[in-house]
N, C-alpha and C positions, 0 to 999 in steps of 0.2 A: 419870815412867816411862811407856815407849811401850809398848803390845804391840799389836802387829798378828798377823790369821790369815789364812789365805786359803787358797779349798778350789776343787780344780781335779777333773774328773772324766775319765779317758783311757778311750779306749776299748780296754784291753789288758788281757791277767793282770797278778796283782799283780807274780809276779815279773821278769816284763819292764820294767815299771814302775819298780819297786824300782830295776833295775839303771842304767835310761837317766836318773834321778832322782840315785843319790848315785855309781856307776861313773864318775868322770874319765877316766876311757882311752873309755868308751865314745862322748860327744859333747863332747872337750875344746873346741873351740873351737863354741857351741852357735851363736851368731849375731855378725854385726858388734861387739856389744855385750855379749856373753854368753862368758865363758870360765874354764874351770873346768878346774885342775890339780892334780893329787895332788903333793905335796912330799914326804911322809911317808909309809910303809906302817904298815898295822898291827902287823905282827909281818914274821918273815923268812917267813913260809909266805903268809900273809894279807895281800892288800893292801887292801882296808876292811874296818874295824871299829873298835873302842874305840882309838884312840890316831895313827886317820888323820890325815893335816892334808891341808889343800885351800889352796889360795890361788883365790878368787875377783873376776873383776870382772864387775858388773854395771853397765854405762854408765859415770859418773863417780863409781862405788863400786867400792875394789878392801878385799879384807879376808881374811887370815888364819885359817881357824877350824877347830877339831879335832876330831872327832868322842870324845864322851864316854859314849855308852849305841850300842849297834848290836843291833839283832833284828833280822835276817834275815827277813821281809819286811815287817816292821810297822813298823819304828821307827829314826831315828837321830836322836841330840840331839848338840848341838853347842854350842861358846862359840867367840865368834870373838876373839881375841888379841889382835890387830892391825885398824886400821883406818883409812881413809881417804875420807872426811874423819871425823877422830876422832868416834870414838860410844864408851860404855860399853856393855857389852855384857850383858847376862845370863844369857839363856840362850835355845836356840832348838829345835826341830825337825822333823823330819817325820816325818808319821806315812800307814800305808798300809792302806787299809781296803777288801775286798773288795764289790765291791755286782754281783753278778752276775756277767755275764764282763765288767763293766766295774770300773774302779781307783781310788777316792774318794785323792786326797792331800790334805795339810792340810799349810801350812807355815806355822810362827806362830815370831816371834822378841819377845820382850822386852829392849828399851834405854830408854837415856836421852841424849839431845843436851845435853852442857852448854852453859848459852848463860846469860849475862846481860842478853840481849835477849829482851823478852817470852817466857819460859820456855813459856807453853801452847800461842803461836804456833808456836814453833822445836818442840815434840814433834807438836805437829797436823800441821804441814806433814812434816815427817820421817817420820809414818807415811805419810801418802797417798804418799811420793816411794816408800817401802820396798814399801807394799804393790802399788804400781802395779809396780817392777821382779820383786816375788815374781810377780806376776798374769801377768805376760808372760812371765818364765821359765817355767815351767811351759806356758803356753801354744806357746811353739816347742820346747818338751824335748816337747812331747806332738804337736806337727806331724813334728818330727825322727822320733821312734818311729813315726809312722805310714808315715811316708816307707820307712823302713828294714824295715819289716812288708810294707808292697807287695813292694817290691823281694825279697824271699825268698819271698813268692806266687808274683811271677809266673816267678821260678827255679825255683820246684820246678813248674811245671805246661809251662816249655816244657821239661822234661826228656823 
């Protein structure tokens, strides 16, 4: 069993944060490599929360996964379903921690890579691959957000 975390710090409120992190409408197609689509709403009123799906690819990982706990701005946990290249999946989420007017996120997912080649190798390398695609998502979800934060700056001041 793998479990990786990884803790990224924006410079943003939590609930901006919150939204540019698990919102798919908000930066669906995040980077060349980065794409993130809602499939599923929560309910007919609500579109995330407990019962969302997302289909995600990250680089040469695409994967299915539903949101199964949602708190509004602190927390959503997720299993991913479906995946590609096949992983077992356990369980994952993020979590969203206020540290000033800055946004502490934490995204940690536990799996396991079946492999009957060297079992410790294939979960070693499979965390560094996970945690290096978590470490960059977060890193351009959090260039995106800033990007999008100027741009309504500098609108509301050549008003």
């Amino acid at each position: 069993m793998t479990h990786i975390s990884v803790t990224h710090l924006f410079n943003a409120p939590i609930n901006e944060v919150f939204e540019a992190v698990i919102n798919a409408d908000k930066y669906p197609y995040v980077s060349r490599l980065i794409h993130v689509e809602r499939v599923r709403h929560a309910s007919a009123t609500e579109k995330d929360g407990v019962g969302t799906m997302r289909e995600v690819e990250l680089g040469v990982m695409w994967f299915k996964e539903e949101f199964t706990a949602f708190q509004r701005p602190t927390q959503v946990d997720y299993k991913i379903l479906e995946a590609r290249p096949y992983f077992e999946h356990q369980a994952g989420s993020f979590c969203f921690k206020k540290r000033g007017i800055m946004t502490e996120v934490t995204w940690s997912s536990t799996f396991h890579v079946p492999s009957s080649w060297q079992p410790r190798l294939v979960s070693t390398v499979s965390g560094w691959v996970a945690k290096a695609a978590f470490r960059s998502t977060l890193m351009v979800l959090d260039k995106r957000l800033q990007a999008s934060r100027q741009l309504r700056i500098k609108g509301k001041t050549s008003l």
